[in-house]
ZAMARGU-4260 file (C-alpha; in steps of 0.2 Angstrom, whole numbers, plus 5000, padded with zeros to 4 digits):
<rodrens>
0) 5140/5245/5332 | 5141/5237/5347 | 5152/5216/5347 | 5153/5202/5361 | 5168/5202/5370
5) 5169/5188/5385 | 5179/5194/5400 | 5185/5178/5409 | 5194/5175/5424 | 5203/5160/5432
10) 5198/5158/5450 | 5194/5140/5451 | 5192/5139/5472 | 5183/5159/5474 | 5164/5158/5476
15) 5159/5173/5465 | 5166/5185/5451 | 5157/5199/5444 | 5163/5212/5432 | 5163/5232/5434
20) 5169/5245/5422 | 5168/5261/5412 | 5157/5251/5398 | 5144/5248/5412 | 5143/5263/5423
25) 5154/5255/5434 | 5137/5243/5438 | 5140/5223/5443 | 5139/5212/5430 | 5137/5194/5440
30) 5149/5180/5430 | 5145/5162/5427 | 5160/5151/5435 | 5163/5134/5422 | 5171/5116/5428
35) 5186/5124/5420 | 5188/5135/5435 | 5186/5151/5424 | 5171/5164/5425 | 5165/5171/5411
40) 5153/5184/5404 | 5151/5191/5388 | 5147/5209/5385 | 5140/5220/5370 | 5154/5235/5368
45) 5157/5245/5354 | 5173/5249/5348 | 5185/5260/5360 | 5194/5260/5375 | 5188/5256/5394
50) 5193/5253/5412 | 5187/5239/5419 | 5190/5228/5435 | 5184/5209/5444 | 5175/5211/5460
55) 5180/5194/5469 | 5176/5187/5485 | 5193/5181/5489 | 5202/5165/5497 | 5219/5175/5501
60) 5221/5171/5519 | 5224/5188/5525 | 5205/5194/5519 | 5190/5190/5529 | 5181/5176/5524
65) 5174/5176/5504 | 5177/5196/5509 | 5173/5206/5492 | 5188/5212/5484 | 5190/5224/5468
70) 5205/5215/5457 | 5213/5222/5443 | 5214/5207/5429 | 5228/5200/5430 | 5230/5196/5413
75) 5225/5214/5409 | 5237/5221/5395 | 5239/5239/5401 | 5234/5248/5416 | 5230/5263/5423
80) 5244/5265/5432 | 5246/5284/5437 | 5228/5283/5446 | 5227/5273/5463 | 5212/5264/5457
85) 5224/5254/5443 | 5210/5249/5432 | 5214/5236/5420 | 5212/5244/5401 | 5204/5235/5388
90) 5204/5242/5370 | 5191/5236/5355 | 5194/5238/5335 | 5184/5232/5323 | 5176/5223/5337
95) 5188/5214/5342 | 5200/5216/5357 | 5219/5224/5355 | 5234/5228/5364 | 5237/5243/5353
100) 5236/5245/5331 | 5253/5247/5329 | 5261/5239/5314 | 5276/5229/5315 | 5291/5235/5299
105) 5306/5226/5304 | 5303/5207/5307 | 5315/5204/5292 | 5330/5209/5297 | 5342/5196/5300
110) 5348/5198/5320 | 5366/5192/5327 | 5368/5173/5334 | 5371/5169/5352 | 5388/5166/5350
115) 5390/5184/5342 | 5381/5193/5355 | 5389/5212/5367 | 5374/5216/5376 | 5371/5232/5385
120) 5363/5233/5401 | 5350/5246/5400 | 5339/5254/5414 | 5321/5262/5402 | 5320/5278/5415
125) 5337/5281/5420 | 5346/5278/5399 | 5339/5295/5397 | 5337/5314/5406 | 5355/5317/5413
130) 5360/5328/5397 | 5363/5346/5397 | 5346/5351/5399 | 5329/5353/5409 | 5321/5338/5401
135) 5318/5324/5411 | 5313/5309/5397 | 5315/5293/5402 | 5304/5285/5392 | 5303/5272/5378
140) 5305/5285/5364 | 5321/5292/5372 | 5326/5276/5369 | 5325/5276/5352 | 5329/5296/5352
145) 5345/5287/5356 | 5347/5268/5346 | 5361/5279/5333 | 5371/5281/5347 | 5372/5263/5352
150) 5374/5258/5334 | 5390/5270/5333 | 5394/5261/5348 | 5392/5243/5339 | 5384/5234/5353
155) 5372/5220/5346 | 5360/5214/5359 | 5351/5226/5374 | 5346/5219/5389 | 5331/5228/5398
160) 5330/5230/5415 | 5311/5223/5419 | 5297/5233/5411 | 5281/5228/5417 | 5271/5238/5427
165) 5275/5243/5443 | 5268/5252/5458 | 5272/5271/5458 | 5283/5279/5445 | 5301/5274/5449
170) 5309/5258/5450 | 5322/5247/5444 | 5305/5234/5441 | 5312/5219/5452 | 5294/5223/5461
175) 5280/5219/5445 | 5264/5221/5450 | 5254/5216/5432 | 5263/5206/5422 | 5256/5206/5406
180) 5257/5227/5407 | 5273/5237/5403 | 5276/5251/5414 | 5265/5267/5412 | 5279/5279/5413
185) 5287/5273/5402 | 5276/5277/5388 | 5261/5269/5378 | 5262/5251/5373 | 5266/5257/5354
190) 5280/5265/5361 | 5287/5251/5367 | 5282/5241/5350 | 5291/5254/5340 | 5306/5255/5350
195) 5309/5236/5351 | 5307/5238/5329 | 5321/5251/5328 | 5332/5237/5338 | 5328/5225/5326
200) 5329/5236/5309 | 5347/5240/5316 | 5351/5219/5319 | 5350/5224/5337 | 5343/5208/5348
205) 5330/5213/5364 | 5334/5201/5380 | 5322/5205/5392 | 5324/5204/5411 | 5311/5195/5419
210) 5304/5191/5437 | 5297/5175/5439 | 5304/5172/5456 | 5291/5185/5465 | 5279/5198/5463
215) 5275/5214/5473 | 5263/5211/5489 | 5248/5219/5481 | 5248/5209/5462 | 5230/5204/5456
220) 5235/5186/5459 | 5239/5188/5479 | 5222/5197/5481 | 5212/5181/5472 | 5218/5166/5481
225) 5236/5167/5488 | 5241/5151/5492 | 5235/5144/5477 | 5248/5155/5465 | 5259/5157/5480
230) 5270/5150/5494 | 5264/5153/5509 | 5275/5161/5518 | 5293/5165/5512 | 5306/5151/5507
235) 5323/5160/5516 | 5317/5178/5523 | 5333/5184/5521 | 5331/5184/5499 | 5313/5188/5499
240) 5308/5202/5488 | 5290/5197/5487 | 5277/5184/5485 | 5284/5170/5479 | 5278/5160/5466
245) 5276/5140/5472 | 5279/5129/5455 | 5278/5114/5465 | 5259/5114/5467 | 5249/5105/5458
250) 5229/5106/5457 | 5226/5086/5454 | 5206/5092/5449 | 5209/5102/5436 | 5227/5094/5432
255) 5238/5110/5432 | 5251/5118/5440 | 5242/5137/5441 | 5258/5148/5444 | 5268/5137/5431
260) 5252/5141/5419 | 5250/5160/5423 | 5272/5163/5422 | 5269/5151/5403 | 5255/5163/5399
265) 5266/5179/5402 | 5281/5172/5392 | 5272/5167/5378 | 5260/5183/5375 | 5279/5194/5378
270) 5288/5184/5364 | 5271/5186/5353 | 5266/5202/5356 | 5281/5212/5358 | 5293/5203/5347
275) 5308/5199/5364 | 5324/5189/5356 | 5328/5182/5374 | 5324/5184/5394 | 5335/5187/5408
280) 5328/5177/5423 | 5331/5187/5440 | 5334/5178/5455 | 5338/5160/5450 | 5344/5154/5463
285) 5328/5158/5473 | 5317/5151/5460 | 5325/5133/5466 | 5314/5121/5453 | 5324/5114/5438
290) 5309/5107/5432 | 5299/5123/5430 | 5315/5131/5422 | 5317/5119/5408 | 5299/5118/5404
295) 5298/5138/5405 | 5313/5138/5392 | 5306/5124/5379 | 5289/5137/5378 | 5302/5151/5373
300) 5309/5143/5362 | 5295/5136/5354 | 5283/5153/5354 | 5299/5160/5348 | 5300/5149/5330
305) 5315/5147/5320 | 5322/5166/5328 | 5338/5166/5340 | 5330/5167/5359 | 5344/5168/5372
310) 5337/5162/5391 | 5350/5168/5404 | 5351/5165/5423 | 5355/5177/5437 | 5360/5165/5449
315) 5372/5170/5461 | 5383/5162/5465 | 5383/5154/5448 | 5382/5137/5446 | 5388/5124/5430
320) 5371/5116/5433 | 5362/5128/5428 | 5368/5130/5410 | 5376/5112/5405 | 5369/5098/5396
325) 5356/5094/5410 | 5354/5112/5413 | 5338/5122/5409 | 5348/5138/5403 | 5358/5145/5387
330) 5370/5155/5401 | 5369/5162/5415 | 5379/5178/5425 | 5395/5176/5429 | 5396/5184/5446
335) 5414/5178/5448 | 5419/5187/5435 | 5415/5201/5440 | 5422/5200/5456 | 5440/5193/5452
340) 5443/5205/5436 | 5437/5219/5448 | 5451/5215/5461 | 5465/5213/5447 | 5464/5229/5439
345) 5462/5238/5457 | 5478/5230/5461 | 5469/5219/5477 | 5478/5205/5472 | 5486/5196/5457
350) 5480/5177/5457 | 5486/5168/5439 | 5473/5153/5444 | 5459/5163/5449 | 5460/5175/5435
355) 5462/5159/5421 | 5446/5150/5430 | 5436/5167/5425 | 5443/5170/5408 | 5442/5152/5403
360) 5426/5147/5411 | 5427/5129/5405 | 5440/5127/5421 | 5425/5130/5432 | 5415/5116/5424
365) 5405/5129/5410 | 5404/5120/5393 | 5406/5132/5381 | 5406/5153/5376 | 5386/5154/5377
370) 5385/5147/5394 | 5392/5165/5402 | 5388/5180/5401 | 5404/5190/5406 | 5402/5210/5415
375) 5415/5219/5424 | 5398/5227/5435 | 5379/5229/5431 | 5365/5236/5437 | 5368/5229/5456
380) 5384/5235/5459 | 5393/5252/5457 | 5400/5257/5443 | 5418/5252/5439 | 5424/5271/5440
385) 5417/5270/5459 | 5425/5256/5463 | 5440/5265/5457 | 5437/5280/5466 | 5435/5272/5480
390) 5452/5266/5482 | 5460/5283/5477 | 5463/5280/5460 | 5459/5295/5450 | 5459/5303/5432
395) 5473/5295/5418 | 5475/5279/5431 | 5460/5276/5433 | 5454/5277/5414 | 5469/5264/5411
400) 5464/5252/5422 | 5446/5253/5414 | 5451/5251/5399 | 5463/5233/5404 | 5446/5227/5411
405) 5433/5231/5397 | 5448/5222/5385 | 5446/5206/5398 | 5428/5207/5394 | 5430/5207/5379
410) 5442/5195/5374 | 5437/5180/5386 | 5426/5167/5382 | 5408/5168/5385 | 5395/5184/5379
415) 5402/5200/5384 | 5389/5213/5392 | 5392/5229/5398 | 5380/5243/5411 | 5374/5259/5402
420) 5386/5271/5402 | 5402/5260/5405 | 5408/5264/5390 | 5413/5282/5393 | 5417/5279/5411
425) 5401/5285/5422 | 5403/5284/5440 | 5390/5287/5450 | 5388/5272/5466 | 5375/5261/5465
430) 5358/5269/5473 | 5339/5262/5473 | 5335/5281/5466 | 5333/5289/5451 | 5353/5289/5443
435) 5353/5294/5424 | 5369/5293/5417 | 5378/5309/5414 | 5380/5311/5394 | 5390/5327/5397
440) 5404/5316/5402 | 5407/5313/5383 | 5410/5330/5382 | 5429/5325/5389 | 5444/5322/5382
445) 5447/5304/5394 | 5428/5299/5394 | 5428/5300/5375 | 5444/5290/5373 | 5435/5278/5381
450) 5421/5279/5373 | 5433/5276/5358 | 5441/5262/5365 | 5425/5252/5368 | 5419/5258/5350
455) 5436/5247/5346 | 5436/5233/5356 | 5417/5230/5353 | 5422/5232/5333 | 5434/5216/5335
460) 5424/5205/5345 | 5410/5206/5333 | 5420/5204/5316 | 5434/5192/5324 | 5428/5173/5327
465) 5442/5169/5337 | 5434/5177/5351 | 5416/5167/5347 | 5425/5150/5352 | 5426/5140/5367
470) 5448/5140/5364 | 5458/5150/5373 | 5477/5142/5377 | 5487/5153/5391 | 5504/5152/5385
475) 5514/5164/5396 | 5513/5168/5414 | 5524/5179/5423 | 5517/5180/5442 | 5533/5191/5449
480) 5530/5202/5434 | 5510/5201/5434 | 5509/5198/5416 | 5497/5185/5408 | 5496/5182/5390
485) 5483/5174/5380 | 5478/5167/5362 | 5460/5164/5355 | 5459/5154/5339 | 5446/5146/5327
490) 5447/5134/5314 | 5448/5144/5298 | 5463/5154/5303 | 5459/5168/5314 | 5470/5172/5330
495) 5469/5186/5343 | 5483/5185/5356 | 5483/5197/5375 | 5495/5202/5383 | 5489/5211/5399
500) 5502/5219/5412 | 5490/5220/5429 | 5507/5227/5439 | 5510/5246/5442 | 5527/5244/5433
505) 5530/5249/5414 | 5535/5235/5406 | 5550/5241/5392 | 5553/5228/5379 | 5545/5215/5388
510) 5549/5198/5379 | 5534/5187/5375 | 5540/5168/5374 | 5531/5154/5367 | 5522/5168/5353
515) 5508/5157/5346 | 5514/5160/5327 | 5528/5170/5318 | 5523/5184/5308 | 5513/5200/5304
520) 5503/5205/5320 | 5492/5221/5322 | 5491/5228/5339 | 5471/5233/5340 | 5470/5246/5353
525) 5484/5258/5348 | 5483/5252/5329 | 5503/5248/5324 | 5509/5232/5317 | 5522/5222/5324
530) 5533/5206/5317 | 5537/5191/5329 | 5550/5178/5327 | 5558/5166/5335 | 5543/5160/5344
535) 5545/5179/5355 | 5537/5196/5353 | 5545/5210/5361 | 5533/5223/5368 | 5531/5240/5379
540) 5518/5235/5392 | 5511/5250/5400 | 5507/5249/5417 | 5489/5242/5419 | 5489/5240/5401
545) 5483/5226/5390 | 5488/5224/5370 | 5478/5213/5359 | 5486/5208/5345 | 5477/5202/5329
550) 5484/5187/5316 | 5487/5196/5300 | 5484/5180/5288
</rodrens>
């Protein structure tokens, strides 16, 4: 039996709409344009699945005049994105229309507060295929082929590089086309349901990267009426990945900010239909409007309800602005991290100051833990064991050097997050092609060390609250001998103290002054317990070698 089902779109300033598609032999069906600015038409369909499109007469400037135009709907919930045509794809139960019937199992489960977050920076296509076989996966349900690993691992948060459909079948996804559509390669919608449910059932948070800034050149939206969603022409040509969204313009007729309407929209239907705990927002810095930013971040929160939803900036350089009380953001990236932790533990330099603003952020102006995220690379740099290569540092050096920076990570203040595959020491450079990281590397005695070591580190920062906190107290600096030592605290008694050695010297029976308490310690990494007194520990530092001692109460 067939049901009504109104088709609508929002082209307020285009002449005429009409509707095509499977359900009518491809044949126009002329819409009826409302003071609203929407067309509509309501068609008799039974229950199954179709393609269907708008054919517009567009305003975007670089079309003839009210030319004709065939426009996939942008607000279309999955695409056909393996055929050049890209139909829009519209299914119908119970006559009724739906993204997909599957059923959610895992909303209960109780998920890991900001504070408590280790993400893991994931890329869908490249997480899985580089094992020891022909298979080339790559999709959504590798992902969860794989969620047992990441729980042996003990990370609590994922953070997915962007996932809506893009042109062609490779991509990192900074270029989204349709942005209410995942990806097609990736799999069906219900994969991506049931793959962000066995996140959840395992307390496992999804942060989702999102592109606001930009859209690739072809999106529905640029073949409507351009300038009305769009600037122009781009802001600063040298940082233009595509057509820019402008959040400044405001139609005063209908009382709407249309690009500020269509990003809401997209938000809301991602936290509601697929169940996201948080967005990364790519490219800040080039989205430039505060005012957009902190009204984009009151919908998440508020489509999100009483669940933890974690917002996050890429802006780069970072900026305190971005994340402080007047600030749209939770946190944002914390590019400087990166970059002076990378030059420590390649022996570049050794700068006491520089390295205390990163591991103490509120010496850069930051307020407090959440307002960094904290990475020793990501998806837009090489990884670390490159870097290392790079500079002739090889084999047992170079594992020890990765290990002193995962434990700077770890142990400083703000949300720890790591790139796939870190954590057993990939080190592939980065490239804008198809990279899957090389599980086979586990199979090694020094990649699984580390492996072992992450599996550690990750273990304390989760269980210890010392290292959720905002205090950190450097109480020992050596700058001839290139040691730094650290303590973390909270109120109820837990205490994690580093010591870290960034020189190429061993370090026998180094004496620690100014120990923050007298007592039972337990070194974490190596797993030994150790007395101090007199205010002093004595230690062996290894050469590019942190210990983290632990308060045993």
């Amino acid at each position: 039996m067939a049901s009504p089902i109104e088709f609508n779109l929002f082209a307020p300033y285009n002449e005429k709409v009409s509707l095509i598609g499977s359900f009518s032999n491809w044949e126009e069906i002329p819409m009826e344009k409302g003071e609203d600015g929407y067309f509509r038409v309501t068609v008799d369909i039974e229950d199954g699945q179709y393609q269907y499109k708008f054919r517009v007469q567009s305003k975007s400037w670089f079309f003839e005049p009210d030319q004709w135009v065939d426009v996939t709907d942008p607000y279309a919930t999955d695409v056909d994105g393996r055929k050049e045509e890209e139909n829009a794809i519209i299914r119908i139960k119970d006559g009724e229309r739906i993204v997909d019937d599957y059923v959610w199992m895992h909303d209960d489960k109780p998920l890991p507060a900001d504070e408590e977050l280790v993400i893991y920076e994931m890329h869908v296509a490249d997480f899985s295929g580089g094992e020891d076989d022909p298979l080339a996966r790559g999709q959504y349900k590798h992902v969860i082929e794989k969620i047992d690993y990441l729980c042996d691992l003990g990370i609590n948060a994922v953070e997915i590089l962007p996932v809506k459909e893009y042109p062609g079948d490779y991509s990192w996804g900074y270029n989204p086309r349709h942005f209410f559509a995942p990806e097609t390669s990736y799999g069906p919608t219900k994969d991506l349901k049931k793959m962000i449910d066995e996140f959840h059932a395992r307390g496992i948070r999804v942060i989702m990267d999102g592109v606001y800034n930009h859209s690739e050149a072809s999106a529905p939206l640029t073949q409507i009426d351009h300038d009305y969603w769009y600037h122009h022409a781009p802001r600063d040509p040298d940082n233009n990945w595509g057509p820019e969204f402008n959040y400044e313009h405001y139609d005063e007729k209908l009382e709407t900010y249309p690009a500020r309407k269509f990003i809401g929209d997209t938000v809301r239907f991602w936290i509601g239909e697929y169940h996201i705990d948080g967005i990364r927002y790519d490219a800040a810095r080039q989205i430039a409007n505060y005012d957009f930013m902190h009204w984009i971040v009151q919908e998440t929160k508020q489509a999100a309800g009483a669940k933890p939803f974690y917002n996050v900036a890429e802006h780069i350089p970072e900026t305190t602005a971005i994340t402080n009380i007047d600030g749209p953001m939770d946190g944002c990236w914390h590019e400087s991290f990166y970059h002076t932790v990378l030059e420590h533990i390649t022996g570049q330099t050794f700068d006491l100051e520089r390295l205390k603003d990163v591991l103490d952020p509120k010496r850069q102006g930051f307020m407090g833990a959440t307002n960094v995220v904290n990475y020793l690379t990501n998806h837009d740099h090489n990884h670390v064991m490159a870097e290392l290569g790079d500079r002739g540092i090889f084999d047992d050096e170079a594992f020890r050097r990765r290990k002193l920076g995962s434990v700077m990570v770890m142990t400083a203040v703000g949300i720890p997050m790591f790139w796939m595959g870190e954590e057993f020491g990939e080190y592939k450079h980065k490239t804008p092609d198809a990279a899957k990281i090389d599980w086979n590397l586990l199979g090694n005695d020094l990649n699984k060390g580390l492996f072992e070591y992450y599996k550690g580190l990750i273990s304390l920062r989760k269980s210890n609250r010392a290292l959720h906190t905002n205090n950190i107290d450097f109480f020992h600096e050596n700058p001839e001998a290139k040691v730094i030592a650290f303590t973390r605290w909270n109120d109820e008694g837990s205490r994690v103290v580093v010591v870290a050695n960034f020189s190429e010297q061993f370090l026998a029976g180094y004496s620690v002054p100014n120990f923050p308490a007298n007592g039972k310690w337990h070194e974490w990494t190596t797993n030994y317990d150790v007395e101090s007194g007199d205010d002093t520990l004595i230690v062996d530092l290894g050469e590019f070698e942190a210990k983290v001692f632990v308060w045993q109460s």
